[in-house]
Backbone atoms as SQL, in Angstrom:
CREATE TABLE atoms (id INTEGER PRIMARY KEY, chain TEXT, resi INTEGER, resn TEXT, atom TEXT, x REAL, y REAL, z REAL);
INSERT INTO atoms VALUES
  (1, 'A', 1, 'UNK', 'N', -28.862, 1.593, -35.357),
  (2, 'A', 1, 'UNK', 'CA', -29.753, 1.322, -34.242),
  (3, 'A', 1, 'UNK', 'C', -29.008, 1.415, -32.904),
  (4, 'A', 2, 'UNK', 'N', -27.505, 0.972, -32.750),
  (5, 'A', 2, 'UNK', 'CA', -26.733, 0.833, -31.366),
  (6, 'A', 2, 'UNK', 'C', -26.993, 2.421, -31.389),
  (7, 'A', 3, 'UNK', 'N', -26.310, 3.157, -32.400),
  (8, 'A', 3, 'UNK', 'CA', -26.059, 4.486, -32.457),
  (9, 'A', 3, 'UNK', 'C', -27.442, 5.573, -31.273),
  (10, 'A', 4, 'UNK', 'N', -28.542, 4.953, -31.606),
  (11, 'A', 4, 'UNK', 'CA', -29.528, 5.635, -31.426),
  (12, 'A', 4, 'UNK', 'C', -29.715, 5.148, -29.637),
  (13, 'A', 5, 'UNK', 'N', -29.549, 3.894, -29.635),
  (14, 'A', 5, 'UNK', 'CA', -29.605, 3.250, -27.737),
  (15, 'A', 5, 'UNK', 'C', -28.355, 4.357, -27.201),
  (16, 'A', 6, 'UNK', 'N', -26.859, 4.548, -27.868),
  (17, 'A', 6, 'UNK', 'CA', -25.658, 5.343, -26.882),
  (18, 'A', 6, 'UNK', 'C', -26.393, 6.458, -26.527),
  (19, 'A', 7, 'UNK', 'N', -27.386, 7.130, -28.049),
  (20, 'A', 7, 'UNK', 'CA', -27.613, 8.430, -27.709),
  (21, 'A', 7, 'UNK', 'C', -29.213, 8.739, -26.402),
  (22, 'A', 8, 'UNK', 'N', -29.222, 7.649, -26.248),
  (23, 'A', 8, 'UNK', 'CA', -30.932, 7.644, -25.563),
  (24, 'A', 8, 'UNK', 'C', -30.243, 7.434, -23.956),
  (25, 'A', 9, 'UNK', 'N', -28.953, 7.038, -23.954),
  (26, 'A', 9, 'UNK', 'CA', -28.559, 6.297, -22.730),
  (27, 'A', 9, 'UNK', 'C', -27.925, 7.508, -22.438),
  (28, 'A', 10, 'UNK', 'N', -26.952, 8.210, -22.974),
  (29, 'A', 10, 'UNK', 'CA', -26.133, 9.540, -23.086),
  (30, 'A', 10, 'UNK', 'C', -27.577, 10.552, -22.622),
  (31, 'A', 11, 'UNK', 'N', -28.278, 10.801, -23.030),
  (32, 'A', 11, 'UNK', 'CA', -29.622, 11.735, -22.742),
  (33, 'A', 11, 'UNK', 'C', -30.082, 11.326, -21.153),
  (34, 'A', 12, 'UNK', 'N', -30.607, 10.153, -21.030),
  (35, 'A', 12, 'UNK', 'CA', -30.531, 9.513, -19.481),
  (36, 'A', 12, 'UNK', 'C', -29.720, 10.411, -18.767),
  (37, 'A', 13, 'UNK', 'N', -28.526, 9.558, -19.119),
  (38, 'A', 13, 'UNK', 'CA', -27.150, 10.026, -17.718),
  (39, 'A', 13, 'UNK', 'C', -27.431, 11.738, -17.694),
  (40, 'A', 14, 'UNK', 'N', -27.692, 12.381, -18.721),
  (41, 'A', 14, 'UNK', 'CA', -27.309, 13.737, -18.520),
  (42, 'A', 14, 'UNK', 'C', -28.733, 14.041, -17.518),
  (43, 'A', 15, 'UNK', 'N', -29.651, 13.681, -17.897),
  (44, 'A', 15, 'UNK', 'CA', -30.982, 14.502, -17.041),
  (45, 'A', 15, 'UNK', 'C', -30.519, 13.827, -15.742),
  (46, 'A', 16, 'UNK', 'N', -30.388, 12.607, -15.483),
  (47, 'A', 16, 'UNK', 'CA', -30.207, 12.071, -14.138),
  (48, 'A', 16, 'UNK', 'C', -29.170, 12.848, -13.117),
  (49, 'A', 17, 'UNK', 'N', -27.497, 13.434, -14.019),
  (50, 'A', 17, 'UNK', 'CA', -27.042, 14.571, -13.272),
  (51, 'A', 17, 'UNK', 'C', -27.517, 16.109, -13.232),
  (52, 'A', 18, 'UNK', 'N', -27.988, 16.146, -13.901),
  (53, 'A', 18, 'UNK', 'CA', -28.727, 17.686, -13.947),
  (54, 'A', 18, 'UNK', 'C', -29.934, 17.495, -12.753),
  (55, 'A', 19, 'UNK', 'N', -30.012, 16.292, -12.600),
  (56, 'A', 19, 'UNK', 'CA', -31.822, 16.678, -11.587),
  (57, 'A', 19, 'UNK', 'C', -30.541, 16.152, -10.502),
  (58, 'A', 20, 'UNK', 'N', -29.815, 15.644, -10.143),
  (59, 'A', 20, 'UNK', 'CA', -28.931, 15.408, -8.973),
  (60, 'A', 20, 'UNK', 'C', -27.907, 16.416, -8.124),
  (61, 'A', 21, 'UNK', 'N', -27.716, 17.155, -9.725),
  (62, 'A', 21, 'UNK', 'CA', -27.088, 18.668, -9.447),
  (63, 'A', 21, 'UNK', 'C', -28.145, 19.784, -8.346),
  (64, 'A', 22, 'UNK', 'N', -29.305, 20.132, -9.522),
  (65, 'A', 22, 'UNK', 'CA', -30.125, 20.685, -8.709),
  (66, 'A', 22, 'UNK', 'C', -30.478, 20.184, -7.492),
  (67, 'A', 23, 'UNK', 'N', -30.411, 19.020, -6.747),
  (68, 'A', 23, 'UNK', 'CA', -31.312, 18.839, -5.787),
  (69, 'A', 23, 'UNK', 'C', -30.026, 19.050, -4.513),
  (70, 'A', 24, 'UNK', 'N', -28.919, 18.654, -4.925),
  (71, 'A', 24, 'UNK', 'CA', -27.709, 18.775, -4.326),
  (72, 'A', 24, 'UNK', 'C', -27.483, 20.059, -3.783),
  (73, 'A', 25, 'UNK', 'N', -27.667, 21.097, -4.875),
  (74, 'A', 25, 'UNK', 'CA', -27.618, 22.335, -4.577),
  (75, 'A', 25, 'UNK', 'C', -29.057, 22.812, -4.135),
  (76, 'A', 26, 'UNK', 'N', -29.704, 22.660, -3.899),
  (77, 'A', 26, 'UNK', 'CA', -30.967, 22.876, -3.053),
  (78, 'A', 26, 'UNK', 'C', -31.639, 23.847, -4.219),
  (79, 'A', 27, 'UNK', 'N', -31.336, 23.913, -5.541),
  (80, 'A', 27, 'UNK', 'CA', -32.364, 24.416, -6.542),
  (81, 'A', 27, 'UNK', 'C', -33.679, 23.795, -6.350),
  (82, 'A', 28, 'UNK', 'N', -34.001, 22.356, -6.394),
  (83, 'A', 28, 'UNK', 'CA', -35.098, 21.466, -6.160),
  (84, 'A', 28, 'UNK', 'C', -35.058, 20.864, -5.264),
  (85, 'A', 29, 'UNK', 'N', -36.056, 20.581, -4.713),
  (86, 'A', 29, 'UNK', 'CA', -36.689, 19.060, -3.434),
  (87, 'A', 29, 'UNK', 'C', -36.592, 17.966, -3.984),
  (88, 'A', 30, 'UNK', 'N', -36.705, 17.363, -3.888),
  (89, 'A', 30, 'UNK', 'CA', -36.331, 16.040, -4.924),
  (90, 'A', 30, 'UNK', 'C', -38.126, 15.431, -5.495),
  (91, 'A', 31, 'UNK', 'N', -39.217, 16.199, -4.661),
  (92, 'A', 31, 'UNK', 'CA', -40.326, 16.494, -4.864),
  (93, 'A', 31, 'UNK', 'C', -40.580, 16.938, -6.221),
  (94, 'A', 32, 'UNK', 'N', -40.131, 18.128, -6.283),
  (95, 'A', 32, 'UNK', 'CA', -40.417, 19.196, -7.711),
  (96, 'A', 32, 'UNK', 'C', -39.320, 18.878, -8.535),
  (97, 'A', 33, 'UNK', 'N', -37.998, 17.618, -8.191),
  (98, 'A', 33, 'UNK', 'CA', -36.980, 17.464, -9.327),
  (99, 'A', 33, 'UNK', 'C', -38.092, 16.688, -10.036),
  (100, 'A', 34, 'UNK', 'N', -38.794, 15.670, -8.928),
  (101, 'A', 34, 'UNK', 'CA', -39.764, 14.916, -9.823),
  (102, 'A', 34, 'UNK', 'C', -39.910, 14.470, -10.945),
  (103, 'A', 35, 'UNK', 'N', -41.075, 16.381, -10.473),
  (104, 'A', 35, 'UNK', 'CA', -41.848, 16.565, -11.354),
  (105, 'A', 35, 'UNK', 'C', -41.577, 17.446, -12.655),
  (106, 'A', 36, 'UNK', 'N', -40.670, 18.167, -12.080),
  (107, 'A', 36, 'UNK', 'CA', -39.808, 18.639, -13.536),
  (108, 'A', 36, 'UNK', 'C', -39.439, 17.739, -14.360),
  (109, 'A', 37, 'UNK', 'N', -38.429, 16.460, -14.038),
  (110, 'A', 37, 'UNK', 'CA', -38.104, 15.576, -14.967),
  (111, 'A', 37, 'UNK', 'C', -38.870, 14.362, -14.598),
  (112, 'A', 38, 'UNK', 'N', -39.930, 14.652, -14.371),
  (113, 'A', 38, 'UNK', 'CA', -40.889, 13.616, -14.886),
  (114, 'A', 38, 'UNK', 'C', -40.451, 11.843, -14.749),
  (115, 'A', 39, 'UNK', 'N', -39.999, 12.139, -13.128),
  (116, 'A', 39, 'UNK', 'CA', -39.679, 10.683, -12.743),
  (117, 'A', 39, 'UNK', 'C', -40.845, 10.086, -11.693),
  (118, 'A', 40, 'UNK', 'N', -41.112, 8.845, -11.978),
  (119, 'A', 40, 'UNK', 'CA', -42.109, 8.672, -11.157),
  (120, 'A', 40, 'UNK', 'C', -42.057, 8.213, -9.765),
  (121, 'A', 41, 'UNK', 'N', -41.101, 7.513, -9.266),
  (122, 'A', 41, 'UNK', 'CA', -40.742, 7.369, -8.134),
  (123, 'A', 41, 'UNK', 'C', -39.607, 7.833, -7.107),
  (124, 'A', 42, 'UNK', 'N', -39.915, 8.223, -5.746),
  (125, 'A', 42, 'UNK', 'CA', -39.033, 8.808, -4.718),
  (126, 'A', 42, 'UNK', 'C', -37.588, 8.028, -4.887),
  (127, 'A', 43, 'UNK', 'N', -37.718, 6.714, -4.658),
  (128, 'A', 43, 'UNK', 'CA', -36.752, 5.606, -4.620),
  (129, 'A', 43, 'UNK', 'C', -35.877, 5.516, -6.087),
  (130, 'A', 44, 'UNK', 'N', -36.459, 6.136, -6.970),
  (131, 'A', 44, 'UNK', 'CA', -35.379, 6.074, -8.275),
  (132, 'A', 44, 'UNK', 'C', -33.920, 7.683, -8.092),
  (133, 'A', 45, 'UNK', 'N', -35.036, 8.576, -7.677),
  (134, 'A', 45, 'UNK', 'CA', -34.189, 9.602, -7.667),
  (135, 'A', 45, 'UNK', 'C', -32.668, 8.988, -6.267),
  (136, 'A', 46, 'UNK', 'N', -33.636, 8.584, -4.957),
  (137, 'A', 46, 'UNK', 'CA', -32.700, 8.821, -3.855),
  (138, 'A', 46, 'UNK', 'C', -31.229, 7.650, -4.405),
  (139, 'A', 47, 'UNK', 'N', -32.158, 6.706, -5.554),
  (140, 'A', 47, 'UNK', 'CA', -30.632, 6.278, -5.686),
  (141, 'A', 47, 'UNK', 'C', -29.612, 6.311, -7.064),
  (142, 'A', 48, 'UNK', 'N', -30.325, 7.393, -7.716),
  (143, 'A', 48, 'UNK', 'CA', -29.678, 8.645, -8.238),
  (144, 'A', 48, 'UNK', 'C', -28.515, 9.507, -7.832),
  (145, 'A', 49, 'UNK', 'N', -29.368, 9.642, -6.323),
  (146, 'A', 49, 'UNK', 'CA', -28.676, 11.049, -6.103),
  (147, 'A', 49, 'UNK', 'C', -27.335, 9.734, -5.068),
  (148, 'A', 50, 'UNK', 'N', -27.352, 8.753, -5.201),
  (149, 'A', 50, 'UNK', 'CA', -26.248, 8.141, -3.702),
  (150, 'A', 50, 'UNK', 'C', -25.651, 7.209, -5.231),
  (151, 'A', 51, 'UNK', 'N', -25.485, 7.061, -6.534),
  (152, 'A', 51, 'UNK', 'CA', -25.148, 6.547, -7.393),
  (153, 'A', 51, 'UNK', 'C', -23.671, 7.847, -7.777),
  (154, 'A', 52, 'UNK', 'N', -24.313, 9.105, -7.578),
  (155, 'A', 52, 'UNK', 'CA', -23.622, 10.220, -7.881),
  (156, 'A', 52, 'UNK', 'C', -22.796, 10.641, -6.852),
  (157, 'A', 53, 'UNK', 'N', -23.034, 10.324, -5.396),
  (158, 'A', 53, 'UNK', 'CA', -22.266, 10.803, -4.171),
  (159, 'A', 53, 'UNK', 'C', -20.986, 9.839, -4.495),
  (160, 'A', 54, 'UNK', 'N', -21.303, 8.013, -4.241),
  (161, 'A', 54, 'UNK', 'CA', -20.025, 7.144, -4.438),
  (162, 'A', 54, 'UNK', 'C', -19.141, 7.495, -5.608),
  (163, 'A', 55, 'UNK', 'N', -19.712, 7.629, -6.561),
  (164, 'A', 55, 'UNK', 'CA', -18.913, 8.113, -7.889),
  (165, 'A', 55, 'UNK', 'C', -17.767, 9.369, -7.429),
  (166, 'A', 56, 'UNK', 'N', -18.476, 10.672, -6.851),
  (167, 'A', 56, 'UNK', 'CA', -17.971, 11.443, -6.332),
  (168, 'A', 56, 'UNK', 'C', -16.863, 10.917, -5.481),
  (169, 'A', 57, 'UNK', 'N', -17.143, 10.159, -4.376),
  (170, 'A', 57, 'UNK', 'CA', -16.077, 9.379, -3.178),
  (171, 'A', 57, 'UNK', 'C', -15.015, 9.178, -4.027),
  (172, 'A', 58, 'UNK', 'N', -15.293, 8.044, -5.012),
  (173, 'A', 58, 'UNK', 'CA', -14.440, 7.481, -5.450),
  (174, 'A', 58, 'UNK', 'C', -13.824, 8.277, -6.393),
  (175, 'A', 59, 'UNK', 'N', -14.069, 9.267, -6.776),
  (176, 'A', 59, 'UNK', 'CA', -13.270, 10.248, -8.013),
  (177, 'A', 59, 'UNK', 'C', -12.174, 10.696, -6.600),
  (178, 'A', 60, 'UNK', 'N', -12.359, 11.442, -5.803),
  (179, 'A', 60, 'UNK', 'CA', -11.690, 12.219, -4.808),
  (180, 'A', 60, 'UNK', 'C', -10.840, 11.199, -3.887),
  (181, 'A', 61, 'UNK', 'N', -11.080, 9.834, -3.775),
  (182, 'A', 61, 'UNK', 'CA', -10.326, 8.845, -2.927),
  (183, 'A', 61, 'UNK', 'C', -8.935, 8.492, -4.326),
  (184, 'A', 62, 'UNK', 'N', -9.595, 8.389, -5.750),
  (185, 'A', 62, 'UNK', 'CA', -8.195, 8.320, -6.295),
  (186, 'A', 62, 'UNK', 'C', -7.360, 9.472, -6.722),
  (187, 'A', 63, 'UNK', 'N', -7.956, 10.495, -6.603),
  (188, 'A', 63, 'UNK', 'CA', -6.937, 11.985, -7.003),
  (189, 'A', 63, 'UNK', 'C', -6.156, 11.624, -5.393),
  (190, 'A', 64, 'UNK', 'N', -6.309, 11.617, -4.626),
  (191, 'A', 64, 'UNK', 'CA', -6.092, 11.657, -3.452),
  (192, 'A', 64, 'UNK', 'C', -4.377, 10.468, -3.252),
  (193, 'A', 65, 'UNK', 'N', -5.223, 9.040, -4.448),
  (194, 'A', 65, 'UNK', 'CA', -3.707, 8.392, -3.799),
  (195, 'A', 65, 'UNK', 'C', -2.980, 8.402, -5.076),
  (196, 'A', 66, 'UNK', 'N', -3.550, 9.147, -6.224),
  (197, 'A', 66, 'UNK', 'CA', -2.372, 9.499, -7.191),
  (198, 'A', 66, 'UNK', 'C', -1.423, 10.428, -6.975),
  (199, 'A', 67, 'UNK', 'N', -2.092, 11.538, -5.647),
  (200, 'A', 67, 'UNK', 'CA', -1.530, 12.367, -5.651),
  (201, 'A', 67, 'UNK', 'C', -0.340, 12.373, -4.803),
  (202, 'A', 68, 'UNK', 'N', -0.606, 11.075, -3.688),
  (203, 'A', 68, 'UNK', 'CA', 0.372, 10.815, -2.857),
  (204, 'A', 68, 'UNK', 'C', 1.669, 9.906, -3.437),
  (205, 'A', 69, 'UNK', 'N', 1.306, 9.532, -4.260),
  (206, 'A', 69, 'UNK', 'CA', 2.274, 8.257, -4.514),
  (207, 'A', 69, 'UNK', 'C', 2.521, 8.426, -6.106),
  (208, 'A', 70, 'UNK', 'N', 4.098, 9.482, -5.997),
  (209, 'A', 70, 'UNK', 'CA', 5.068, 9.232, -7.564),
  (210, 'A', 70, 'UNK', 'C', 4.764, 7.967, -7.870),
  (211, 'A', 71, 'UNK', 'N', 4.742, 8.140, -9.831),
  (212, 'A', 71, 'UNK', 'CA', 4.382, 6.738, -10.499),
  (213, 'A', 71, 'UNK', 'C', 5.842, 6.126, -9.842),
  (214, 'A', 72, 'UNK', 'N', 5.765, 4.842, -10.214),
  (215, 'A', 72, 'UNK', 'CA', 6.912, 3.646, -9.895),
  (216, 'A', 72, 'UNK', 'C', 7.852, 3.913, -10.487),
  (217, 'A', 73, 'UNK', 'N', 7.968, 4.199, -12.162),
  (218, 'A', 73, 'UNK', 'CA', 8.935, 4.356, -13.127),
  (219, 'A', 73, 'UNK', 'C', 9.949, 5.613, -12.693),
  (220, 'A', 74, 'UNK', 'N', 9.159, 6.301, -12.343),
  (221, 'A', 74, 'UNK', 'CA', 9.846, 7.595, -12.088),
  (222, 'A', 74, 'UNK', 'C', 10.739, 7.340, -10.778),
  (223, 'A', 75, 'UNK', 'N', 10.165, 7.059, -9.878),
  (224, 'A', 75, 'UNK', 'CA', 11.184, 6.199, -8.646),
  (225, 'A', 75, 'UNK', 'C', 12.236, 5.514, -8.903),
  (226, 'A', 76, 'UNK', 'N', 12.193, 4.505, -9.526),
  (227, 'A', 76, 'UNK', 'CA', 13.203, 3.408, -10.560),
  (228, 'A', 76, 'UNK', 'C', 13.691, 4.351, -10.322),
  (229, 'A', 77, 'UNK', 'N', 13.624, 5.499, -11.886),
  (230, 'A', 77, 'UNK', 'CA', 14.725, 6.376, -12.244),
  (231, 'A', 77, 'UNK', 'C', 15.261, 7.439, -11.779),
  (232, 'A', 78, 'UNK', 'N', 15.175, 7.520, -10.687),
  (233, 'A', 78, 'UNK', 'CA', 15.513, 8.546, -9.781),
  (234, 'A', 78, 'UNK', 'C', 16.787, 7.733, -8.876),
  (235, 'A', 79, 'UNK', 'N', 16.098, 6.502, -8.559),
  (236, 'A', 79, 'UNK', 'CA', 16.998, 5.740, -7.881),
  (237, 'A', 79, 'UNK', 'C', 18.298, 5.460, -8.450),
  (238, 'A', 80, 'UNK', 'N', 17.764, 4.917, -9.882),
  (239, 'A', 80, 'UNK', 'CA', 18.878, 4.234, -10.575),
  (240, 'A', 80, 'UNK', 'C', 20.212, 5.437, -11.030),
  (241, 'A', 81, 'UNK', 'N', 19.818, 7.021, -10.933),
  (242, 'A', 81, 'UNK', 'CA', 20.367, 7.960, -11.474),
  (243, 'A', 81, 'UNK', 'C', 21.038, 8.190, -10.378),
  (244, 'A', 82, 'UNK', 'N', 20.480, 8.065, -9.444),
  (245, 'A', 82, 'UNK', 'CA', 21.431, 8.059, -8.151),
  (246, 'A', 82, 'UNK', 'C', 22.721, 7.348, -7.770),
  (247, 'A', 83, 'UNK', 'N', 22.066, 6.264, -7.488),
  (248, 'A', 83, 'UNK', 'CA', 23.103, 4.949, -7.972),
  (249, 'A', 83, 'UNK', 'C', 24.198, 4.831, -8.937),
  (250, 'A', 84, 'UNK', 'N', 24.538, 5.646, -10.196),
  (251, 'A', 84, 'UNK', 'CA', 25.197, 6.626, -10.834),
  (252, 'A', 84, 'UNK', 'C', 25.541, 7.205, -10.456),
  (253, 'A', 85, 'UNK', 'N', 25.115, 8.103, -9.858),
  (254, 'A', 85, 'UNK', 'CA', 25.917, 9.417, -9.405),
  (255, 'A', 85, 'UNK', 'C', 26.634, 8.950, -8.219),
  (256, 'A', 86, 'UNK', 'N', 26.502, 8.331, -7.307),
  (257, 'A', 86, 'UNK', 'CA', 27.355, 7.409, -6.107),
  (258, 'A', 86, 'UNK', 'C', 28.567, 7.028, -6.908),
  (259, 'A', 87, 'UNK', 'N', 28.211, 6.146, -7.758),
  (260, 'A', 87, 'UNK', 'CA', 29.405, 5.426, -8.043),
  (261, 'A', 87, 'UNK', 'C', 30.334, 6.916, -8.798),
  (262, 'A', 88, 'UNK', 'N', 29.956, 6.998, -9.298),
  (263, 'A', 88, 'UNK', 'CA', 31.029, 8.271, -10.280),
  (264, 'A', 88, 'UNK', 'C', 31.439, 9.070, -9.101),
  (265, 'A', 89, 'UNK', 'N', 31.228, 9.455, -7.850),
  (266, 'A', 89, 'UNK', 'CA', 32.068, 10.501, -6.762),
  (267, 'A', 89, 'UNK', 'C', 32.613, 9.334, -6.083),
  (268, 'A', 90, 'UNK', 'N', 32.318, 8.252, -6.441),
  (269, 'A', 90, 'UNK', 'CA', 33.396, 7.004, -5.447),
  (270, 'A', 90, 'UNK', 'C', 34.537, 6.940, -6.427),
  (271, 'A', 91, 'UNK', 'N', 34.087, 6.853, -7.697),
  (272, 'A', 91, 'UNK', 'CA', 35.434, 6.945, -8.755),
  (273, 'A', 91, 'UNK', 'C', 36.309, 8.208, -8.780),
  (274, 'A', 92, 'UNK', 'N', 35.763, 9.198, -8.516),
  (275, 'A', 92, 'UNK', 'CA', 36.572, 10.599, -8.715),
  (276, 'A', 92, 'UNK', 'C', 37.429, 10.469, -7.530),
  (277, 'A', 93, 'UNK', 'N', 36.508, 10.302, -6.687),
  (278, 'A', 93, 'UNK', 'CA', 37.349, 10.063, -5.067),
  (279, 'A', 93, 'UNK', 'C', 38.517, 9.490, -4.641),
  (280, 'A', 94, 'UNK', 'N', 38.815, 8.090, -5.707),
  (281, 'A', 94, 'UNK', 'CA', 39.439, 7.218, -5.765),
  (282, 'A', 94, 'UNK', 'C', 40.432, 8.068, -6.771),
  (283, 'A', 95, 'UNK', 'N', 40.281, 8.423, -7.839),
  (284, 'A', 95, 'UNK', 'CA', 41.008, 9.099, -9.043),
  (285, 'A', 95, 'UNK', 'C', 41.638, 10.933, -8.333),
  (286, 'A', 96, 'UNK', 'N', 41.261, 11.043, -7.349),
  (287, 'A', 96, 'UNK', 'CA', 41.685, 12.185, -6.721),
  (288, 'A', 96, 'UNK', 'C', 42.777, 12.072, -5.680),
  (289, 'A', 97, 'UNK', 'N', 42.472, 10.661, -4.676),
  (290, 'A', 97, 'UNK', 'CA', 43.325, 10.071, -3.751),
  (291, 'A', 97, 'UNK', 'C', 44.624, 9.449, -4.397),
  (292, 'A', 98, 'UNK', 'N', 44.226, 9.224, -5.613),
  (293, 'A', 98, 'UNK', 'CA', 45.520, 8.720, -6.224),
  (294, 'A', 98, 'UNK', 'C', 46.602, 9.807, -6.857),
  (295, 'A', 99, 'UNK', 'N', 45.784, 10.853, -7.297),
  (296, 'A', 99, 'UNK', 'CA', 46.384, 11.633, -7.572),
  (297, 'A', 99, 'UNK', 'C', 47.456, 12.348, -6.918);
């Protein structure tokens, strides 16, 4: 029975972006998305179609600060490899001056 609500809810979401797609792209008015998918009110679609814009925002606001900001770990280890490599030309340095 859950099985049958994912798949009724999964069917939803898809017509709701398909009539949001079209209207986005000026295939439909949000008039004739309607009535194609057989929604009955203006006010369900318009917040349809602004349910799908924020989603959008927010997909493009986090590519945006993943893209700016190396994970942490990788920093660490960049640092810490560094920090290595300092010390080992302070040792050679030292092992060269003595020489």
């Amino acid at each position: 029975m859950e099985h049958l609500f994912l798949l009724r809810k999964q069917a939803h979401e898809l017509k709701m972006r398909q009539m949001v797609e079209e209207i986005t792209f000026g295939r439909h008015t949000v008039e004739s998305a309607m009535s194609k998918y057989e929604v009955l009110t203006r006010s369900t679609v318009t917040k349809w179609v602004e349910r799908v814009r924020q989603e959008e925002l927010a997909r493009t606001e986090a590519m945006k600060n993943t893209a700016k900001k190396p994970p942490t770990a990788l920093v660490e280890q960049v640092v810490q490899h560094t920090d290595a490599l300092t010390g080992q030309v302070k040792q050679l340095q030292k092992q060269l001056e003595q020489a």
